[in-house]
C-alpha positions as CSV (number, residue, x, y, z in Angstrom):
1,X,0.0,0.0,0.0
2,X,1.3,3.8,-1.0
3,X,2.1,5.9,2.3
4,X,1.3,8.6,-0.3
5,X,-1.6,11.1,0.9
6,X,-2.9,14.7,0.1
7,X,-5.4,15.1,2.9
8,X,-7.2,13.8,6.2
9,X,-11.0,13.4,6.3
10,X,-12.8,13.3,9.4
11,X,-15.5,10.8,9.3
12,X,-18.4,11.4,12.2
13,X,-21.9,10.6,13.2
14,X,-23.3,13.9,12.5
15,X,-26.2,15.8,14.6
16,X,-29.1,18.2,14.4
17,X,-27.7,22.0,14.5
18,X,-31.7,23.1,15.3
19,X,-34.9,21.8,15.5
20,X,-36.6,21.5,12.5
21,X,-33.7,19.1,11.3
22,X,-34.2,16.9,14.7
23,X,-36.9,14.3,12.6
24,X,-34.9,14.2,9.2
25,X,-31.9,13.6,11.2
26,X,-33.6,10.7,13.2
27,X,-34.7,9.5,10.2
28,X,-32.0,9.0,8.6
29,X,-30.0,7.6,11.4
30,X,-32.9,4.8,12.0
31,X,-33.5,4.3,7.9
32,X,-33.7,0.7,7.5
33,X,-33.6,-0.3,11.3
34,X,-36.4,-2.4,13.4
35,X,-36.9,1.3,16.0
36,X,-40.3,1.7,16.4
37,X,-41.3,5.3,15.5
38,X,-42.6,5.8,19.4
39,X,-39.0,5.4,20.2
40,X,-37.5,8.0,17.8
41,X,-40.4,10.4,18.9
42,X,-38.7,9.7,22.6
43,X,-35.5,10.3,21.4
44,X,-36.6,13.1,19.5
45,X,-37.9,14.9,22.3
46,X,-33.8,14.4,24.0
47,X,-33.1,17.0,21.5
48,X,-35.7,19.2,22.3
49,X,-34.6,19.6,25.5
50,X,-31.6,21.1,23.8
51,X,-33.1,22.9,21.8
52,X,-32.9,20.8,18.7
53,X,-29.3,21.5,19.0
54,X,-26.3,18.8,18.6
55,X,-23.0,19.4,20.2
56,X,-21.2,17.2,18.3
57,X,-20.9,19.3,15.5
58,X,-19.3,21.5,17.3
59,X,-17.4,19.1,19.0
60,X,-15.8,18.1,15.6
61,X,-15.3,21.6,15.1
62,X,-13.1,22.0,18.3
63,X,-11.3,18.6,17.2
64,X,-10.1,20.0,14.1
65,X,-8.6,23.2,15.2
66,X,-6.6,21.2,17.8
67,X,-5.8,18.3,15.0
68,X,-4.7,21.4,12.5
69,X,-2.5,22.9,15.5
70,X,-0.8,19.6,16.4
71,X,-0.3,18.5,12.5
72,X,1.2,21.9,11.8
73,X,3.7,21.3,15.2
74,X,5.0,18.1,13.9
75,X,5.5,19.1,10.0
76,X,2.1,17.2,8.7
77,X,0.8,19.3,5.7
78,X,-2.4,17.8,4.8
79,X,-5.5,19.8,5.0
80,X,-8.6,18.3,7.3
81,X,-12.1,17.6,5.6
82,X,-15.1,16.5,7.6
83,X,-17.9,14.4,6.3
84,X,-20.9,12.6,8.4
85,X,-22.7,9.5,7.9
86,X,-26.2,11.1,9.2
87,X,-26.4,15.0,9.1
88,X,-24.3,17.8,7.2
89,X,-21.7,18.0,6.3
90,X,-22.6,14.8,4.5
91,X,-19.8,12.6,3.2
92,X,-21.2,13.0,-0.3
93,X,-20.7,16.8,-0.4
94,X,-17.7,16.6,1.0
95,X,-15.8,13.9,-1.3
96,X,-17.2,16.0,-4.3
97,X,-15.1,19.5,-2.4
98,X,-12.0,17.1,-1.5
99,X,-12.1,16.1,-5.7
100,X,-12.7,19.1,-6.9
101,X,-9.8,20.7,-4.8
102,X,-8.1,17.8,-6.5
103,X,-7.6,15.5,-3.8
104,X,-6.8,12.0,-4.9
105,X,-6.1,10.1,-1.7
106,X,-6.9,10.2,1.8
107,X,-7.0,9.0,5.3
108,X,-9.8,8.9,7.1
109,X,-10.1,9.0,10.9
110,X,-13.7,7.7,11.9
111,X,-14.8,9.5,15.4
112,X,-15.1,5.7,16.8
113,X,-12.9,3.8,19.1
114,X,-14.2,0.3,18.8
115,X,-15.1,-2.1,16.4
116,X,-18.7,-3.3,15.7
117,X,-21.0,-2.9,13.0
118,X,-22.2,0.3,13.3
119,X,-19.0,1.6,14.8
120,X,-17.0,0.3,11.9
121,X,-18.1,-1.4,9.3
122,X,-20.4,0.6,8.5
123,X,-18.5,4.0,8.6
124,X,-16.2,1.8,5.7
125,X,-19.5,1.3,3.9
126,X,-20.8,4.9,4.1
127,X,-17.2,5.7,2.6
128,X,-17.8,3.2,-0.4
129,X,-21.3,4.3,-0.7
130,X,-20.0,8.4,-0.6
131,X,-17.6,7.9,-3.0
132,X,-20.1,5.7,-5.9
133,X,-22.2,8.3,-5.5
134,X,-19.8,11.4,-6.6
135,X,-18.6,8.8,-9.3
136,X,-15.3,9.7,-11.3
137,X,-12.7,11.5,-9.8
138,X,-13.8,10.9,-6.3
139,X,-10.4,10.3,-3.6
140,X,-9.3,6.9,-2.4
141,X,-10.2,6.6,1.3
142,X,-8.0,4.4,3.5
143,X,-9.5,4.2,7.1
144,X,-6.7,4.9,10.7
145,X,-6.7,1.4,12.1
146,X,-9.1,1.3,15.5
147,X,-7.3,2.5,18.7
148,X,-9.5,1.2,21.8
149,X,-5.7,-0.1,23.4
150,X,-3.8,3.1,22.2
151,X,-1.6,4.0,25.2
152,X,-2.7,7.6,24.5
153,X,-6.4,6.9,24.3
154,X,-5.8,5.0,28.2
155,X,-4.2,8.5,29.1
156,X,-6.9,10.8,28.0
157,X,-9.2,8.6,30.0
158,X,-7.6,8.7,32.6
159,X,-6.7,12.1,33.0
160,X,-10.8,13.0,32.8
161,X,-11.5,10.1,35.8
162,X,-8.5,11.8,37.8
163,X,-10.7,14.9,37.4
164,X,-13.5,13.1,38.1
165,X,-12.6,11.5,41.3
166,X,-11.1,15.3,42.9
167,X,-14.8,16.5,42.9
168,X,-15.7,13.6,45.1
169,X,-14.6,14.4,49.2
170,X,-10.9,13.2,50.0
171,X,-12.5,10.3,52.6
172,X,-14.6,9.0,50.1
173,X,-12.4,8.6,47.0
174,X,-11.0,4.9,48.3
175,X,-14.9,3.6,48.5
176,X,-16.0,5.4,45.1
177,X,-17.1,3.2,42.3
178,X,-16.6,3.5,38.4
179,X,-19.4,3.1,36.1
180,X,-17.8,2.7,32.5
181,X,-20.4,3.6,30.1
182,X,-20.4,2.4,26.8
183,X,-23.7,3.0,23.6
184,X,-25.3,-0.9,24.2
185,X,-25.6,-2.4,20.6
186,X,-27.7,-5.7,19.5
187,X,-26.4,-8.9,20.9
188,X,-26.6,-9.8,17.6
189,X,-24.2,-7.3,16.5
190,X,-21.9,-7.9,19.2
191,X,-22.1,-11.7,18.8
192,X,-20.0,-10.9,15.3
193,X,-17.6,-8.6,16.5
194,X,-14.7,-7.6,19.2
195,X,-16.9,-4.4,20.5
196,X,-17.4,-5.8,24.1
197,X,-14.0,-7.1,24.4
198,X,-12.4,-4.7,23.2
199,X,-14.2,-2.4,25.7
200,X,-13.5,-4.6,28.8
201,X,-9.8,-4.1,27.3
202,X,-9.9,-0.6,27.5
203,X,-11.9,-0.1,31.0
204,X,-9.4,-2.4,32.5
205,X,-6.3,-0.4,30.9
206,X,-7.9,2.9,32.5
207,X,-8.8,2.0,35.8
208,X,-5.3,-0.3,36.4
209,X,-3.8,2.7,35.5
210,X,-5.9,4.6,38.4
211,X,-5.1,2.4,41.1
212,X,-9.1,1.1,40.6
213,X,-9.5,-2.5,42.0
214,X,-12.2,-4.9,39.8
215,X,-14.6,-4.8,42.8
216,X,-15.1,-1.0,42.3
217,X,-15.4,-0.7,38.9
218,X,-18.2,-2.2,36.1
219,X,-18.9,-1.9,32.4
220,X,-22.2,-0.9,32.3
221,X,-24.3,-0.3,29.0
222,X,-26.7,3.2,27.9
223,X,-28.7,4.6,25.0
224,X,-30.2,0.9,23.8
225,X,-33.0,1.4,21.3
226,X,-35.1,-0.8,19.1
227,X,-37.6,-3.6,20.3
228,X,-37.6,-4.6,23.8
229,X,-37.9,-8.2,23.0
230,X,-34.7,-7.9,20.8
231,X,-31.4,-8.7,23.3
232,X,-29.2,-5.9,23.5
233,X,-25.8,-5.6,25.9
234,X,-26.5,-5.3,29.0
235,X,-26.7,-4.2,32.5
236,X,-28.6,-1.4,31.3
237,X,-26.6,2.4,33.3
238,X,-29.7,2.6,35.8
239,X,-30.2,-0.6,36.7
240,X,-26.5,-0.5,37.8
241,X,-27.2,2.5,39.6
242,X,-30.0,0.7,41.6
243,X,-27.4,-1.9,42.5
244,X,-25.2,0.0,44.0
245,X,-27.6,1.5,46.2
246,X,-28.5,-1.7,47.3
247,X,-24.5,-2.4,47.9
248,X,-24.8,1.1,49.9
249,X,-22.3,2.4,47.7
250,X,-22.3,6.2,48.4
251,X,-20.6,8.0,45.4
252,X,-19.7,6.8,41.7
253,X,-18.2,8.4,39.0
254,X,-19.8,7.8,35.4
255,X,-17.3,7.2,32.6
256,X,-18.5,7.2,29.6
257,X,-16.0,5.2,27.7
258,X,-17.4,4.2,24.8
259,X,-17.4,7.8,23.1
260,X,-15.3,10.3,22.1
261,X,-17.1,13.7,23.0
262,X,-20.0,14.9,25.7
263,X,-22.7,14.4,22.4
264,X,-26.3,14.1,22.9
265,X,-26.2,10.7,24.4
266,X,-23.8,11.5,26.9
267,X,-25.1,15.1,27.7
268,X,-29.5,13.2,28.1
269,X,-28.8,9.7,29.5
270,X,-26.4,10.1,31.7
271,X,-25.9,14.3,32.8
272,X,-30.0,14.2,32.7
273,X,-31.5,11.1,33.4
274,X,-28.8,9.0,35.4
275,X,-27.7,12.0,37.4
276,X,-32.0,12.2,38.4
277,X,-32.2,8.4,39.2
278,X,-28.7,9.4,41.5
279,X,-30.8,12.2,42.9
280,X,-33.5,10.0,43.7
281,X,-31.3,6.9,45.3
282,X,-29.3,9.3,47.0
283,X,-26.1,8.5,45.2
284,X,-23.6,10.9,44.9
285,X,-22.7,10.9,41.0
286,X,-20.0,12.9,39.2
287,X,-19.4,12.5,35.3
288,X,-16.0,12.3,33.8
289,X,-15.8,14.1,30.5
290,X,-15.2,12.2,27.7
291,X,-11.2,12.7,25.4
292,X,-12.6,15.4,23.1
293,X,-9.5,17.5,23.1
294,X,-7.6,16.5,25.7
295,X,-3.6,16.7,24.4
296,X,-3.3,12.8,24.6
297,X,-6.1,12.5,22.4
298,X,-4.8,14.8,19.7
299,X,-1.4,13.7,19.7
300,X,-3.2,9.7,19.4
301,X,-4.7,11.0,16.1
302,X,-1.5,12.4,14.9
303,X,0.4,9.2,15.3
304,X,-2.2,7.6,13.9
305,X,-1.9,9.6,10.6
306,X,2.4,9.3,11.2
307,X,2.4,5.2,10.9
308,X,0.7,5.7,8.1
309,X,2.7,8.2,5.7
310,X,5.9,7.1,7.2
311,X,7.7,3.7,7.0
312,X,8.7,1.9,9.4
313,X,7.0,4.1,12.2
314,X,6.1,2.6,15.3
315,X,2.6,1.2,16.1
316,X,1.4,2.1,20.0
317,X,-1.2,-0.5,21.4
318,X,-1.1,-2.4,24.8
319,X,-3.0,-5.5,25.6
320,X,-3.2,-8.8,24.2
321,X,-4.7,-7.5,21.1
322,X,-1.8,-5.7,20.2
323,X,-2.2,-3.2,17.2
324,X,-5.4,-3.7,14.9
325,X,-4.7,-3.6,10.9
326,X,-4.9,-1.2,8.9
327,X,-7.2,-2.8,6.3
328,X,-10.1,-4.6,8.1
329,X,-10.7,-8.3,6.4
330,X,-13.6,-8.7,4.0
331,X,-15.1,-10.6,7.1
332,X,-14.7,-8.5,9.8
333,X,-17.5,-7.1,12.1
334,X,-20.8,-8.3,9.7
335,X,-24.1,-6.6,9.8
336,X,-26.1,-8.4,12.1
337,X,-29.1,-10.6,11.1
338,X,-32.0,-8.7,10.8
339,X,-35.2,-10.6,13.1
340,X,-38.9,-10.5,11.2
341,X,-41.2,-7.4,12.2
């Protein structure tokens, strides 16, 4: 494969910017699936509470000034597009700017730590699908490998539980517990792919690194959707919560692991709706922030992008998994079976 590239795309989710985009957006994120249309009117209303108003747009906005600031420090001269799979700026539009600003090849860093399905796969897919659609002329896209064991990714964490654990009162801190958060996904879904392992990987990594013993620490599971007779990963984030009141546990810190910034999922389930079942239990909760921008993070991305345009660079990862590919097998991390309506 040529280390040759003329440009980095940032590959995201996407999210509602105001209200009147909240259903189209929903719409198109659910296209396809088995979600009753109750539930996105549920999850519809999440938005309304903000306003109809996404951070992660802004979010990627934030990443990209820091990525451009720490490319720039360390000699990388490629300029940063953004496409998203659900909301503008759609992938589409932005392959047919990155061609017509003749771009031929690029690599793509997907705003997703783990592997699965939708986390993956289907990112690679949207890709393929973006760039039949804009036809001739459209770049080459070569996806960053997945970096759930990245010593730098286990940093970032870190850092934002360290934070975390100074709001809670200094004779408390040996007795808190940590919830590790992660988007639950079919069982299906996960029955084909590495997404809870690799997860268990990465909330072991962080709270080894804090001094955490297994006792006080779980990986716990949020933001499930579709049909509730369809098994999804589990123990659901408030159920958990209820346990440890039962345990008399007295203060926990939420981690939400499995995402990269403090989006909608992060800011409704857990800042809105686990903090009130805390309030109501009488559990004293604090939320770590998720990487965003936090140095480690950035710098991740940017040796990410360095093992890739220069040979014989080193490949960070810790664990028994060691370093994932580059290119994903034609197998890897299927679309789950869909069950009859």
């Amino acid at each position: 494969m040529s280390n040759s590239y003329d440009a980095l795309l940032i590959v995201s989710f996407g999210g509602p910017e105001r209200r009147e985009d909240v259903i189209p957006f929903l719409e198109n994120v659910l296209r396809g699936r088995n979600v009753p249309r109750e539930r996105m009117l549920e999850v519809a209303e999440h938005y309304y509470h903000f306003d109809g108003v996404s951070p992660i747009n802004a979010q990627i906005r934030e990443l990209i000034a820091a990525l451009r600031t720490e490319l720039d420090a360390h000699g990388i001269d490629l300029p940063i597009y953004w496409g998203n799979r659900n909301w503008h700026p759609l992938l589409p539009d932005t392959l047919r700017e990155m061609r017509e600003a003749g771009i031929r090849r690029a690599l793509a860093f997907v705003t997703a730590a783990y592997s699965s399905y939708s986390s993956c796969r289907q990112y690679r897919e949207n890709i393929a699908a973006a760039r039949q659609e804009v036809g001739e002329g459209a770049p080459e896209i070569d996806k960053l490998r997945v970096f759930f064991n990245h010593p730098r990714f286990i940093e970032a964490n870190a850092d934002r539980v360290r934070s975390a654990l100074a709001q809670i009162p200094a004779e408390r801190r040996d007795s808190t517990h940590l919830a590790f958060t992660a988007h639950s996904i079919p069982q299906s879904m996960a029955d084909t792919s590495d997404y809870e392992a690799q997860l268990r990987e990465t909330t072991r990594f962080v709270a080894e690194s804090l001094g955490i013993p297994e006792e006080r620490r779980a990986l716990v599971y949020q933001s499930r959707s579709g049909r509730p007779t369809d098994p999804w990963l589990e123990p659901d984030i408030a159920d958990h919560l209820r346990a440890l009141h039962e345990r008399q546990v007295r203060d926990v810190v939420i981690v939400p692991i499995g995402f990269l910034s403090d989006h909608m999922e992060v800011l409704f389930d857990l800042d809105v709706e686990a903090k009130e079942e805390c309030e109501k239990l009488g559990l004293n909760m604090v939320r770590a922030g998720t990487v965003g921008t936090h140095p480690e993070f950035v710098a991740m991305i940017r040796e990410l992008i360095e093992e890739r345009i220069h040979s014989g660079s080193g490949r960070a990862a810790i664990g028994q998994y060691g370093p994932r590919v580059d290119v994903c097998p034609a197998s890897c991390c299927p679309a789950p079976a869909r069950r009859p309506t």
